[in-house]
N, CA, C and O atoms as a MOPAC input file, in Angstrom:
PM7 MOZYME 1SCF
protein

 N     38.01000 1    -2.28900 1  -111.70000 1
 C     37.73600 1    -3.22600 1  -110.63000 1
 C     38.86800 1    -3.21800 1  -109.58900 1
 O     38.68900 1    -3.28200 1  -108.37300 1
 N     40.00600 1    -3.13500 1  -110.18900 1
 C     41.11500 1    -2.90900 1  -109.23200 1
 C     41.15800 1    -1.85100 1  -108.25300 1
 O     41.54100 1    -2.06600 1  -107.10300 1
 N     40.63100 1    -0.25500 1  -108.82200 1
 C     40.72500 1     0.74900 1  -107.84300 1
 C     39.83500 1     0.43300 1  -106.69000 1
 O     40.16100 1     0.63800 1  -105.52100 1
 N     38.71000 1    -0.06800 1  -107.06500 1
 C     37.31800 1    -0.56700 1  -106.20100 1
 C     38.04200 1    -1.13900 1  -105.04100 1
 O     37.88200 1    -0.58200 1  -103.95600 1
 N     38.94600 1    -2.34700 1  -105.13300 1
 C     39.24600 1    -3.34200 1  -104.52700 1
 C     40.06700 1    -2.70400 1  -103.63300 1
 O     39.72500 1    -2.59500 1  -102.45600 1
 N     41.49800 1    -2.10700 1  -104.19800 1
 C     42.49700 1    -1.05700 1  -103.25000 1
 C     41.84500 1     0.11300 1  -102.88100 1
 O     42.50500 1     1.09200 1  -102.53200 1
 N     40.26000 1     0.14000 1  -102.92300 1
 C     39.86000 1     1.38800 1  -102.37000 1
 C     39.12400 1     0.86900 1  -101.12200 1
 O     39.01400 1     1.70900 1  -100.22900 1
 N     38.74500 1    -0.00500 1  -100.94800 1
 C     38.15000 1    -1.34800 1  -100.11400 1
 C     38.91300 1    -1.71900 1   -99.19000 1
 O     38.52000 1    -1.63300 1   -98.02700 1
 N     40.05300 1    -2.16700 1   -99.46300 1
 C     41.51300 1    -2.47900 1   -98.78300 1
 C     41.42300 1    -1.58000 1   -97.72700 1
 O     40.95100 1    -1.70800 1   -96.59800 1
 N     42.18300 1    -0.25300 1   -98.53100 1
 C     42.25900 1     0.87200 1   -97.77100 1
 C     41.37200 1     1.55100 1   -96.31300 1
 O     41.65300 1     2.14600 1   -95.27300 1
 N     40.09700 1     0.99500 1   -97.06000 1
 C     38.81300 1     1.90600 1   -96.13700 1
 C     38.92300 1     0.84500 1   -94.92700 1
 O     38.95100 1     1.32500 1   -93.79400 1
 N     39.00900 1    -1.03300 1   -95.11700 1
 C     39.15800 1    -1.78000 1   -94.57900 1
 C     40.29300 1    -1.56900 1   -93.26000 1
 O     40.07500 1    -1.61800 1   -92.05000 1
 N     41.90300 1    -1.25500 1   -94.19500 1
 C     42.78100 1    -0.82800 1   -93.06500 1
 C     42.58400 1    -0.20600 1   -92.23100 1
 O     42.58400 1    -0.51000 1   -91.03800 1
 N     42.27000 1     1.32500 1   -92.99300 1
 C     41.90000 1     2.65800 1   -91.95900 1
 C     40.92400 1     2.10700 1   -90.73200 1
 O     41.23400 1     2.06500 1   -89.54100 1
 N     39.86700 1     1.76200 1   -91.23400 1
 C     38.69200 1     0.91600 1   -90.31000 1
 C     39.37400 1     0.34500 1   -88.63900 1
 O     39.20700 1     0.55600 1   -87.43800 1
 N     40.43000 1    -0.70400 1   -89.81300 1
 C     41.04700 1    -1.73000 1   -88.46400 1
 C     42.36800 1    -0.85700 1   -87.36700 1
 O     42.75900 1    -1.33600 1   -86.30300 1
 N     42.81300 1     0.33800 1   -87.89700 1
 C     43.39400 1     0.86000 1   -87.59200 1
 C     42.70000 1     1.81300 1   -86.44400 1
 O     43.00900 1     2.10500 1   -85.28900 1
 N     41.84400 1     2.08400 1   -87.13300 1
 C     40.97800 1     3.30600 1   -86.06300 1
 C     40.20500 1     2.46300 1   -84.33900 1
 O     40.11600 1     2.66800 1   -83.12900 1
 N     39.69300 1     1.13000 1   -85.78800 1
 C     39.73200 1     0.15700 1   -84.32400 1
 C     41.00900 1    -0.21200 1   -83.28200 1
 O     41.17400 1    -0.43000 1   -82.08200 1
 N     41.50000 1    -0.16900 1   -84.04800 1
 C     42.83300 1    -0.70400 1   -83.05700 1
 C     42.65300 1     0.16500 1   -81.61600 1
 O     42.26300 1    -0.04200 1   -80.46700 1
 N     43.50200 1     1.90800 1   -82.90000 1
 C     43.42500 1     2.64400 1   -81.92200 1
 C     42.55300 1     2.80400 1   -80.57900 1
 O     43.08800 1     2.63900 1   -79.48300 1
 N     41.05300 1     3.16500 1   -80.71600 1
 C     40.58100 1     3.10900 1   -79.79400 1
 C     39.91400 1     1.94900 1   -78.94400 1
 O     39.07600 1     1.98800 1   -78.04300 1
 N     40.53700 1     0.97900 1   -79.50800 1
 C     40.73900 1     0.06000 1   -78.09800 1
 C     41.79900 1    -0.14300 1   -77.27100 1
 O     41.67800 1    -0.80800 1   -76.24300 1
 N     43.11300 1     0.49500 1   -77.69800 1
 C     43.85300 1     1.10200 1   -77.14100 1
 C     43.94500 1     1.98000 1   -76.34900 1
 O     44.70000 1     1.85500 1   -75.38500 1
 N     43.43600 1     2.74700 1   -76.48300 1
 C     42.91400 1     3.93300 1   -75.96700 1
 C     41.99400 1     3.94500 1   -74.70800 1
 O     41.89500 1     4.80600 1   -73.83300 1
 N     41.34300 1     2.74700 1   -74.85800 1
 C     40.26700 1     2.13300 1   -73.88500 1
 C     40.98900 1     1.66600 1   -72.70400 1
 O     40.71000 1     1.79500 1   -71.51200 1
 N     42.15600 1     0.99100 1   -73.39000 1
 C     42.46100 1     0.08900 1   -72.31500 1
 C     43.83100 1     0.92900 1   -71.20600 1
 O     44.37300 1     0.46900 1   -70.20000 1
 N     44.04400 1     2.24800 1   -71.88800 1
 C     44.52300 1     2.42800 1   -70.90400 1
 C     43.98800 1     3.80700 1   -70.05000 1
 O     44.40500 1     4.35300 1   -69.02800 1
 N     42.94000 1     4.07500 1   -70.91000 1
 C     42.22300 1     4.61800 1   -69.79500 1
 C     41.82600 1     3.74200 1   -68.61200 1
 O     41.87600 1     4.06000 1   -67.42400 1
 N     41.45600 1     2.68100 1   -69.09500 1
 C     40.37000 1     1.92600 1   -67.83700 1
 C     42.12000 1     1.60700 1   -66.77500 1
 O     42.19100 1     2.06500 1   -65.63500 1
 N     43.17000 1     0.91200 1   -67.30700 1
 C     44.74000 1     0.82800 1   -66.71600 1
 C     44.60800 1     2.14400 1   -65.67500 1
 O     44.68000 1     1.97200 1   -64.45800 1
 N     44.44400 1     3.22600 1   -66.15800 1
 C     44.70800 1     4.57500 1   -65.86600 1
 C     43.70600 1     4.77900 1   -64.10600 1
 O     44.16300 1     4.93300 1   -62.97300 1
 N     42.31700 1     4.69000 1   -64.56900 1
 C     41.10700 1     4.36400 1   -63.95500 1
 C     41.30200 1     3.18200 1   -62.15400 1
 O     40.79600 1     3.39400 1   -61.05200 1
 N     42.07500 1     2.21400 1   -62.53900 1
 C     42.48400 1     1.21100 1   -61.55000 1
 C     42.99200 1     1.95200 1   -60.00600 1
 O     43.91200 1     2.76400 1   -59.90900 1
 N     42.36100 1     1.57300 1   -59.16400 1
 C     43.39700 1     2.18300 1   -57.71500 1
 C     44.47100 1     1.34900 1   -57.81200 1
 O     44.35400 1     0.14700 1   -58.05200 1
 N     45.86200 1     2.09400 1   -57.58600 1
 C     47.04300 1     1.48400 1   -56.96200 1
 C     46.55800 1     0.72000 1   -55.74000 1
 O     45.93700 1     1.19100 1   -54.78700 1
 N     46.86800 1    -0.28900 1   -55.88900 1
 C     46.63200 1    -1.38800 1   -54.58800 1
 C     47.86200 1    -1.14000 1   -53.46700 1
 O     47.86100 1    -1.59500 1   -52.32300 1
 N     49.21500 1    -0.06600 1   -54.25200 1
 C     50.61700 1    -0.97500 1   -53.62900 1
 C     50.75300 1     0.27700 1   -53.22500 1
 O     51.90800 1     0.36300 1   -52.80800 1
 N     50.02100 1     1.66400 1   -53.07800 1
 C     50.51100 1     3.20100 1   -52.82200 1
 C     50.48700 1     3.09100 1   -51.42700 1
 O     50.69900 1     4.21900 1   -50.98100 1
 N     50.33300 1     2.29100 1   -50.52400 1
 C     49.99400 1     2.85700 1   -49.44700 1
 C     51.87400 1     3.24000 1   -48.75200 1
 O     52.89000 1     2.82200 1   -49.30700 1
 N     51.86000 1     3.86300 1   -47.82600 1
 C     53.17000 1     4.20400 1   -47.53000 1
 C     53.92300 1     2.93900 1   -46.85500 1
 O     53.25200 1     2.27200 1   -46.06700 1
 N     54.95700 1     2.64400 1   -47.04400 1
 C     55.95000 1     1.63400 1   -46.25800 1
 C     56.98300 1     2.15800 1   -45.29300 1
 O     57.91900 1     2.83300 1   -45.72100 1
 N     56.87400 1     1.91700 1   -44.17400 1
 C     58.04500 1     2.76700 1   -42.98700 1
 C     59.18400 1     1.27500 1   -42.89700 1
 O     59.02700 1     0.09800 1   -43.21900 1
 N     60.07900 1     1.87300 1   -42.43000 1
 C     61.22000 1     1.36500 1   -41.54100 1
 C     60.87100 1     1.57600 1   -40.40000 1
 O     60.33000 1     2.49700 1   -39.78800 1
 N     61.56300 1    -0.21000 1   -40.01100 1
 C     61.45600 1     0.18500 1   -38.38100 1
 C     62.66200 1     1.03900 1   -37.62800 1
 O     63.76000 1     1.39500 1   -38.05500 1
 N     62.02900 1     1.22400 1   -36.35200 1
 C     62.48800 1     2.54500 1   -35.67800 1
 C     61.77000 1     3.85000 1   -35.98600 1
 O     61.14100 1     4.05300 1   -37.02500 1
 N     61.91300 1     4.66800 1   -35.04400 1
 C     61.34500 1     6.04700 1   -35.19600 1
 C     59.83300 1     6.19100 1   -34.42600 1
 O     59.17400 1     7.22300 1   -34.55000 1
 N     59.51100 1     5.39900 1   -33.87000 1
 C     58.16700 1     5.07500 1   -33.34100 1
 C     57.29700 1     4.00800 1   -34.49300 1
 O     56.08100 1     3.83700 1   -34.57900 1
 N     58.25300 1     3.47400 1   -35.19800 1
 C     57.56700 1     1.96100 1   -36.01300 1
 C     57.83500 1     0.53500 1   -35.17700 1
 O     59.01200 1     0.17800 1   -35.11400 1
 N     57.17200 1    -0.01500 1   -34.75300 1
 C     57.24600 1    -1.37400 1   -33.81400 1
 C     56.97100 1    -2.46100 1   -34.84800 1
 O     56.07300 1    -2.47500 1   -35.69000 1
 N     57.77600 1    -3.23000 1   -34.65500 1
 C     58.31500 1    -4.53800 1   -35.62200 1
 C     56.80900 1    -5.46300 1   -35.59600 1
 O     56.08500 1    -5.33100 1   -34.60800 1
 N     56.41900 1    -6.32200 1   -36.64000 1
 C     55.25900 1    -7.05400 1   -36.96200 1
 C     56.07200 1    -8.06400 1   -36.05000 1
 O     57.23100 1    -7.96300 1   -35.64900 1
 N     55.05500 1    -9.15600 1   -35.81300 1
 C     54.81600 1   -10.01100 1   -34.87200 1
 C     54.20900 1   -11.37700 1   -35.55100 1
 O     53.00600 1   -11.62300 1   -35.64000 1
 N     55.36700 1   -12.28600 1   -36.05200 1
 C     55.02500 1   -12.83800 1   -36.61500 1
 C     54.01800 1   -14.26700 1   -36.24100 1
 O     54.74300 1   -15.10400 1   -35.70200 1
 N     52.79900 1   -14.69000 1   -36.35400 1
 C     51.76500 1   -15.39300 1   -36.25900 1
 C     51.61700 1   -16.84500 1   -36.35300 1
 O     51.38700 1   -17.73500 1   -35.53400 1
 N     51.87400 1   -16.78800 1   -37.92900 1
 C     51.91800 1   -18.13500 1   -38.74400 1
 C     53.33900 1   -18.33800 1   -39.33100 1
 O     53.60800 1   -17.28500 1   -39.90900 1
 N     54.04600 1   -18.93200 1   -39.41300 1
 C     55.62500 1   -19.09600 1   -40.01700 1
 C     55.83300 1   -20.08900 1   -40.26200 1
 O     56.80400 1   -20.47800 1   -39.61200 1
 N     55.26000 1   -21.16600 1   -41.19700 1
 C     56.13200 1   -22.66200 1   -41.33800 1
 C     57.45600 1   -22.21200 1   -42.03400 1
 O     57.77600 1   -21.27500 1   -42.76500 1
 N     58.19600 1   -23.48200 1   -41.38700 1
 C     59.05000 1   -23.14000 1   -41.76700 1
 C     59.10900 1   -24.15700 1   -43.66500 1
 O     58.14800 1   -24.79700 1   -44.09300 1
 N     60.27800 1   -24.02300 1   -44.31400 1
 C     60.40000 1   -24.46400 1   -45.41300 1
 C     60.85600 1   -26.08700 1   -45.56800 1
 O     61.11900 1   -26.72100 1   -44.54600 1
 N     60.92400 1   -26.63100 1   -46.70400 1
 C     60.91500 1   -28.29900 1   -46.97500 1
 C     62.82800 1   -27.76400 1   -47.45800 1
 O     63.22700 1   -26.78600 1   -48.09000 1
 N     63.54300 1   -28.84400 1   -46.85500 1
 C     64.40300 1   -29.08900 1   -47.75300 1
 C     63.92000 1   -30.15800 1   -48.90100 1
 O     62.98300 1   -30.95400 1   -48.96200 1
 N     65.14500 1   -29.75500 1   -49.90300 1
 C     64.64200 1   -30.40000 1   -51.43200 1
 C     65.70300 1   -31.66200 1   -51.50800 1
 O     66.91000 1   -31.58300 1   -51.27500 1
 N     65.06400 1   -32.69000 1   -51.84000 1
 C     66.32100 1   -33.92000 1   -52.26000 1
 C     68.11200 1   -33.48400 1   -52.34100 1
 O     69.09100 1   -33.72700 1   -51.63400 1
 N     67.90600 1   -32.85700 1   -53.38800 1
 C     69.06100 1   -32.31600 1   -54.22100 1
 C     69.96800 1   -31.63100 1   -53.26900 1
 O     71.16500 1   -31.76600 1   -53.52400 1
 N     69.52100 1   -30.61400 1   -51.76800 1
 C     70.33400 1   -30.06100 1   -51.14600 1
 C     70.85900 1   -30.76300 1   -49.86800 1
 O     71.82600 1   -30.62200 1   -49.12000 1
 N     69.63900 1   -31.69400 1   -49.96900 1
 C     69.46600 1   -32.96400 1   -48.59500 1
 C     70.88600 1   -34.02500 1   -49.02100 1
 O     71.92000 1   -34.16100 1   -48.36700 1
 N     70.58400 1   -34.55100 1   -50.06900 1
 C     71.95500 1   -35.00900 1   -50.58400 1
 C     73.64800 1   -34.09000 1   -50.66100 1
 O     74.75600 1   -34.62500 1   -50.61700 1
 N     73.36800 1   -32.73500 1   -50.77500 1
 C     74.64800 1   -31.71600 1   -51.14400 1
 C     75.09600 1   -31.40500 1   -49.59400 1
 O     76.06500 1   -30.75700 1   -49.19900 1
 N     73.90100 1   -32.19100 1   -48.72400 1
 C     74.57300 1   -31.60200 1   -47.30300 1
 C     74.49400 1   -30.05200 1   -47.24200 1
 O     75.26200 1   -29.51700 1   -46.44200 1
 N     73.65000 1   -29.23000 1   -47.99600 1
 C     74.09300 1   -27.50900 1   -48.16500 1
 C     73.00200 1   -27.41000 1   -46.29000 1
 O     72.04000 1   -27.98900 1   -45.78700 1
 N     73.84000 1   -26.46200 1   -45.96400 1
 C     73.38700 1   -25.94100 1   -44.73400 1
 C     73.31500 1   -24.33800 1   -44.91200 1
 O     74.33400 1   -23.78900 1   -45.33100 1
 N     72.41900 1   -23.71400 1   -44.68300 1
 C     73.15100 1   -22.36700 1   -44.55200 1
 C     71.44800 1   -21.37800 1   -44.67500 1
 O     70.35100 1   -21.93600 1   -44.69500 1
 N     71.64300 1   -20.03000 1   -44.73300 1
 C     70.84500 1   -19.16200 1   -44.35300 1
 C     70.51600 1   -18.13800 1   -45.90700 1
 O     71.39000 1   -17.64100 1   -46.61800 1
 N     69.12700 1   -18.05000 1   -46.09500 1
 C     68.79100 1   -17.18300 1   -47.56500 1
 C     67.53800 1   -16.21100 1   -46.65100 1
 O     66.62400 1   -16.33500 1   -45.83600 1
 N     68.37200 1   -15.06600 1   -47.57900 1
 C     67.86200 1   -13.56200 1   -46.39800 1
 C     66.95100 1   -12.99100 1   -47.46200 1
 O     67.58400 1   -12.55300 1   -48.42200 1
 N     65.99600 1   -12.90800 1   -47.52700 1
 C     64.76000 1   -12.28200 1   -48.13300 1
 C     64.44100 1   -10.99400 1   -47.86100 1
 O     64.87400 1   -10.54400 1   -46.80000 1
 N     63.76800 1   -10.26300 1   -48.58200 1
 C     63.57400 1    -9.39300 1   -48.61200 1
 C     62.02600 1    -8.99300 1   -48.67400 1
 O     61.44700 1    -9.83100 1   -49.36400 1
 N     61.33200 1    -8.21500 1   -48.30000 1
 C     59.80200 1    -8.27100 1   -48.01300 1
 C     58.76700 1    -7.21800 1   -47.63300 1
 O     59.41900 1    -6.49100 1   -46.88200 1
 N     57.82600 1    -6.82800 1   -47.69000 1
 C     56.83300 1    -5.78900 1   -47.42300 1
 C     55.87500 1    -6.65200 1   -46.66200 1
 O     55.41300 1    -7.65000 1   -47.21500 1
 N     55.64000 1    -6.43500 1   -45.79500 1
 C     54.49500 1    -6.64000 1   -44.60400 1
 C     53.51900 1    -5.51400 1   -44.42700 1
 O     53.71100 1    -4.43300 1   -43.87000 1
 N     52.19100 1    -6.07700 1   -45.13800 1
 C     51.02400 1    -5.26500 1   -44.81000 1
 C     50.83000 1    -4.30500 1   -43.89800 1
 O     51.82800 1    -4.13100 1   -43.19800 1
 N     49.87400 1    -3.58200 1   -43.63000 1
 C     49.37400 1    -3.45400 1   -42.28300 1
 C     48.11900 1    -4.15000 1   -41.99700 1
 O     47.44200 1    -3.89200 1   -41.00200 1
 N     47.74000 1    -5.22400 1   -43.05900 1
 C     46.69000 1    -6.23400 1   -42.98500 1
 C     47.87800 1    -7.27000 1   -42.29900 1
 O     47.33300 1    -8.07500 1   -41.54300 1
 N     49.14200 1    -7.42200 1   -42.36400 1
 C     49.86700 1    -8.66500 1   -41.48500 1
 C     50.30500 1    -9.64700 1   -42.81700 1
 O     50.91700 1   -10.62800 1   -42.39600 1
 N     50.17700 1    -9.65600 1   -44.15500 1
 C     50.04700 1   -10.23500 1   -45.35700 1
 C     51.66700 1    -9.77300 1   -45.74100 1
 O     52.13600 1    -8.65300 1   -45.54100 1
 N     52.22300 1   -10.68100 1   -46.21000 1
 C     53.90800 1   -10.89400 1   -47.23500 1
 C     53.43400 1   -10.45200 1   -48.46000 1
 O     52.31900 1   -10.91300 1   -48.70400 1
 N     53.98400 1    -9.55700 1   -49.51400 1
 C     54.12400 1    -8.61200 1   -50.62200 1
 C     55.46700 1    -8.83900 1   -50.69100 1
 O     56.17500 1    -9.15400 1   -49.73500 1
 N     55.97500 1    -8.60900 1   -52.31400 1
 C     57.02200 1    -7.97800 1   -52.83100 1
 C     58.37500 1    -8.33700 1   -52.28100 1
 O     59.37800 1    -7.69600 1   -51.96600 1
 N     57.88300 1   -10.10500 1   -52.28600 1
 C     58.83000 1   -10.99600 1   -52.15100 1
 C     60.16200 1   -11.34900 1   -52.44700 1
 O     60.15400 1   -12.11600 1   -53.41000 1
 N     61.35500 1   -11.11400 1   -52.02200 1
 C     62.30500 1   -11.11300 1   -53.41800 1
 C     63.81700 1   -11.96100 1   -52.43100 1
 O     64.13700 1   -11.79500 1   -51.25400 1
 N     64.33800 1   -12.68500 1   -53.29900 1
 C     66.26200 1   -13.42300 1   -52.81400 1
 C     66.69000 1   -11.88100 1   -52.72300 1
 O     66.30300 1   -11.11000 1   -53.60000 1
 N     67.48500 1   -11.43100 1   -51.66800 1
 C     68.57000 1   -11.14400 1   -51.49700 1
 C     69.74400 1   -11.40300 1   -51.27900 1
 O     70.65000 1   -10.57500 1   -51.38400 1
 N     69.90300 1   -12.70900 1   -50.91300 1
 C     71.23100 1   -13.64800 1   -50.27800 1
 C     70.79100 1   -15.25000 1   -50.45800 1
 O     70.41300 1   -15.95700 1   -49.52400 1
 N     70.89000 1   -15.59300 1   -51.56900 1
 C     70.76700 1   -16.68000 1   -51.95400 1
 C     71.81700 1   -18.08500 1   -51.28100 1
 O     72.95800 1   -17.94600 1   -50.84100 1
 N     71.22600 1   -19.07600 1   -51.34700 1
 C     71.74000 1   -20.22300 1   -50.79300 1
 C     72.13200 1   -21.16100 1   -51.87500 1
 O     73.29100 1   -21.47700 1   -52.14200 1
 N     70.94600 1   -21.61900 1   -52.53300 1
 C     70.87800 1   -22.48200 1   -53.35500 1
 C     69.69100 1   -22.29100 1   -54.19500 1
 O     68.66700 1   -22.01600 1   -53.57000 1
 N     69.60900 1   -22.36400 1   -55.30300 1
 C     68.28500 1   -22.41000 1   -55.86400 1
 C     67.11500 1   -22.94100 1   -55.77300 1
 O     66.08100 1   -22.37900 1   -56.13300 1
 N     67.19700 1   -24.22200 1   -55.21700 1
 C     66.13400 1   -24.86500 1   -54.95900 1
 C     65.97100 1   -24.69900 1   -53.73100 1
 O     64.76500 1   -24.88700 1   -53.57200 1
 N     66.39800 1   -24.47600 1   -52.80500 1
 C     66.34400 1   -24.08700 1   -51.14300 1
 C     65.78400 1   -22.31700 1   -51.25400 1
 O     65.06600 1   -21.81800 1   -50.38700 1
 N     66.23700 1   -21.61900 1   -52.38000 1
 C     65.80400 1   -19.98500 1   -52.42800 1
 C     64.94200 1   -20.16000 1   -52.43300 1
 O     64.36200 1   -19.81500 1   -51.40400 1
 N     64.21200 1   -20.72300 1   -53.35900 1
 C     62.69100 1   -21.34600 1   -54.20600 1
 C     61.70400 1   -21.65000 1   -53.25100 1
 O     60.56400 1   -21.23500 1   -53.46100 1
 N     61.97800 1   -22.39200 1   -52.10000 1
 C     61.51500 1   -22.98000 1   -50.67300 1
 C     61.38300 1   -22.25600 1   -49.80000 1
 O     60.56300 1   -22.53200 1   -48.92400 1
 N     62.13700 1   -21.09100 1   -49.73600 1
 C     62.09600 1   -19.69000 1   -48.91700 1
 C     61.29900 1   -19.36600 1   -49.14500 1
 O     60.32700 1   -19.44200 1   -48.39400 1
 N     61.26800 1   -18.74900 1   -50.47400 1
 C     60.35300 1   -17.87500 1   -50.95700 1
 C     58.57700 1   -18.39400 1   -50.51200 1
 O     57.67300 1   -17.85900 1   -49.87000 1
 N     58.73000 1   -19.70200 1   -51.25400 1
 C     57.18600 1   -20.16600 1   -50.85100 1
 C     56.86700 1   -20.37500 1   -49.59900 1
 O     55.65300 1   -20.38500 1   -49.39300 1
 N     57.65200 1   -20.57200 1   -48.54600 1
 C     56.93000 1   -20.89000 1   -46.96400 1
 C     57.16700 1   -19.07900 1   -47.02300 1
 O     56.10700 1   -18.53100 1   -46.72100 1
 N     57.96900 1   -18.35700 1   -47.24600 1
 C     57.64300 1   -16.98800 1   -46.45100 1
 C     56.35800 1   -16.12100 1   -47.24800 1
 O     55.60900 1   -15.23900 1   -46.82900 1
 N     56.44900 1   -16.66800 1   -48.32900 1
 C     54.90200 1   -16.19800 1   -48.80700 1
 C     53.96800 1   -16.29900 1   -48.33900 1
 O     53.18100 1   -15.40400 1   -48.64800 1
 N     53.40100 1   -17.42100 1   -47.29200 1
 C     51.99600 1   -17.86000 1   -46.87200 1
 C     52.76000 1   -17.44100 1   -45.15200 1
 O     52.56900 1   -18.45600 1   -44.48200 1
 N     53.39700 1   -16.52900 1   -44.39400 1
 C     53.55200 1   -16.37900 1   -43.61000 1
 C     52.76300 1   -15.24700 1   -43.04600 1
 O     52.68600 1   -14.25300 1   -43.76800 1
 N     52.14900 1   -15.20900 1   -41.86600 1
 C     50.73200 1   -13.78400 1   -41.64400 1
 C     52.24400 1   -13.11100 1   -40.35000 1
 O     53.31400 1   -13.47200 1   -39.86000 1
 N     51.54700 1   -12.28000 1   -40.36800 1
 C     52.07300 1   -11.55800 1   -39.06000 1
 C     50.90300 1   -10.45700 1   -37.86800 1
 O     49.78100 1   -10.22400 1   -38.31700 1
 N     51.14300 1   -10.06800 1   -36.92200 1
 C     50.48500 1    -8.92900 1   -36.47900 1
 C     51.20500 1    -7.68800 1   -37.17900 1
 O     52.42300 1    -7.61300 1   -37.01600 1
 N     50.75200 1    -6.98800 1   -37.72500 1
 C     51.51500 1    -6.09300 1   -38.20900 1
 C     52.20400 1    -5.16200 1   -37.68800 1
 O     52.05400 1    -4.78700 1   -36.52500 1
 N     53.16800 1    -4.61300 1   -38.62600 1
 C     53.80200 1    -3.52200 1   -37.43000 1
 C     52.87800 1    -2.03900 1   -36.98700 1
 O     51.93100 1    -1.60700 1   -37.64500 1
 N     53.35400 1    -1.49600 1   -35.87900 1
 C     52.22700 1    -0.15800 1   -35.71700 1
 C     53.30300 1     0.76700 1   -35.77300 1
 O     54.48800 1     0.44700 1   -35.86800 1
 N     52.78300 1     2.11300 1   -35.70000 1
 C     53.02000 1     3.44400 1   -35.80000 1
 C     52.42400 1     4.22800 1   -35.30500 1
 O     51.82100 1     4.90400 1   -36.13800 1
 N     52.18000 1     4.66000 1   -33.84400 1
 C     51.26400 1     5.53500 1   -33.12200 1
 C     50.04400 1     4.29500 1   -32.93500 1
 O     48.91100 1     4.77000 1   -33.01300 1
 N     50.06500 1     3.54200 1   -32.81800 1
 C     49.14900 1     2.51400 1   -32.11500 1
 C     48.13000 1     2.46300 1   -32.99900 1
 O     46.99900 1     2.28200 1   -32.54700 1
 N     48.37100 1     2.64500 1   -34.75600 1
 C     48.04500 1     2.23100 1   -35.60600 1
 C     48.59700 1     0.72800 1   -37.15700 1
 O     49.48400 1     0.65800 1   -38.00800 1
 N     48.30000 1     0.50300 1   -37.04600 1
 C     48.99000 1    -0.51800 1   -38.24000 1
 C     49.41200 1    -0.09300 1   -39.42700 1
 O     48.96300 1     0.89400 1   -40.00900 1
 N     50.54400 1    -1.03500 1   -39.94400 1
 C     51.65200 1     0.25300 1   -40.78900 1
 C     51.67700 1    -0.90800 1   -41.68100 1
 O     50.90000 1    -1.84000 1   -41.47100 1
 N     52.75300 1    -0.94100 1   -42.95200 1
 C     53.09500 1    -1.63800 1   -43.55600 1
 C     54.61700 1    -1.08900 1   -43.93800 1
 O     54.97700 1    -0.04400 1   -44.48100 1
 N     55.52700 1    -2.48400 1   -43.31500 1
 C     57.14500 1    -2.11600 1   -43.30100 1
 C     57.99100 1    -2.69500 1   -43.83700 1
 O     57.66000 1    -3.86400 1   -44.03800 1
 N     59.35300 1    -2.35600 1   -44.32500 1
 C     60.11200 1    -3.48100 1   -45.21300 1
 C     60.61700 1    -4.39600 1   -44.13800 1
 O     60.47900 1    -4.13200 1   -42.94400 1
 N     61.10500 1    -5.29200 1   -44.51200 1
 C     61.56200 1    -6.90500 1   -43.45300 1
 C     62.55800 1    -7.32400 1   -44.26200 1
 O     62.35600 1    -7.42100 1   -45.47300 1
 N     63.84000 1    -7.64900 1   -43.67100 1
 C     64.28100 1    -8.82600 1   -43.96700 1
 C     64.37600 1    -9.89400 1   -43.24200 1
 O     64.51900 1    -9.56000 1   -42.06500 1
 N     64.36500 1   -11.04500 1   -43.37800 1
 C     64.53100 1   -12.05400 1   -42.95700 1
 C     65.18600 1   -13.66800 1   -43.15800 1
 O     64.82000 1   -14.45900 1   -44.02700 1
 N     65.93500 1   -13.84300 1   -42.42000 1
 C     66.80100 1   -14.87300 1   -42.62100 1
 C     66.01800 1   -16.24500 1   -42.50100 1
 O     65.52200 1   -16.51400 1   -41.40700 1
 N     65.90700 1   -16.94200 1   -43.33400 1
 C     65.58700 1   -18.48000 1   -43.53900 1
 C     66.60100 1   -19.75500 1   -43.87800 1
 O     67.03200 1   -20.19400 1   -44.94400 1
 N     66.80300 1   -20.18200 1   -42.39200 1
 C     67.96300 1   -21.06600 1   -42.34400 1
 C     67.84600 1   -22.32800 1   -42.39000 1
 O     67.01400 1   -22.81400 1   -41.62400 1
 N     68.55200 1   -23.16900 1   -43.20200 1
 C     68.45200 1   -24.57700 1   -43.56700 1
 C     69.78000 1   -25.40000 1   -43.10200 1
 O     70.94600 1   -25.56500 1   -43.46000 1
 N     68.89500 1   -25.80500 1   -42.10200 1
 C     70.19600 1   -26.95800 1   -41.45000 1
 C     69.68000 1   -28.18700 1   -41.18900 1
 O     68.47200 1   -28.32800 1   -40.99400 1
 N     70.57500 1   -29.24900 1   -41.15800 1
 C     71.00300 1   -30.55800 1   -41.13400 1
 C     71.27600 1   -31.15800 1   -40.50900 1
 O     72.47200 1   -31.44900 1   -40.52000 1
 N     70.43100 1   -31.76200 1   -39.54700 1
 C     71.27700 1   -32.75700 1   -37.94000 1
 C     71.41200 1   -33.56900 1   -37.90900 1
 O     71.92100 1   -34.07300 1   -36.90800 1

């Protein structure tokens, strides 16, 4: 009765194993299968690249915490601009404060632009940009 049982086991493992595998297997074919959304090329400006034109820009909330610290000062972001005019690949480069970075980040996220061109076509280019928090 015992061999029955560890022979059961076994066929059971192998089973869940083989399943495993090829759902593994599945999933990165279909991974594999996906268009890159992010391949398209990114220029620098200059060279016949003309700077995006920015549209919509609120600016950001100061937060209690920096409103009280009196912090004044400027957090420089870093960024990919569509050639749909859309913020990508958001990131601090020159941080201020954490909760003021945090505030950057989210108003420059929902920011549109005209995008930049390239031969009087629309491009998608890196940006930085300074987001300054001051106090009057």
């Amino acid at each position: 009765m015992k061999s029955v049982k560890r022979a059961f086991a076994k066929s059971a493992l192998l089973t869940s194993a083989a399943s495993l595998l090829l759902l593994l297997s599945g999933c990165f074919a279909l991974a594999q299968d996906q268009p890159d959304k992010t391949s398209e090329t990114v220029y620098e400006l200059g060279n016949g690249v003309k700077a995006p034109k920015p549209v919509y820009s609120p600016n950001p909330e100061y937060t209690d915490s920096a409103r009280k610290k009196k912090i004044n000062g400027s957090v420089t972001l870093a960024m990919i601009v569509t050639a749909e005019g859309n913020v990508r690949d958001l990131k601090v480069v020159k941080g201020l404060d954490k909760g003021l970075d945090k505030q950057a980040l989210a108003a420059v996220s929902t920011w549109k632009f005209e995008p930049a061109t390239k031969d009087g076509k629309p491009v998608a280019v890196h940006l930085n940009v300074d987001v300054t928090f001051k106090l009057y």
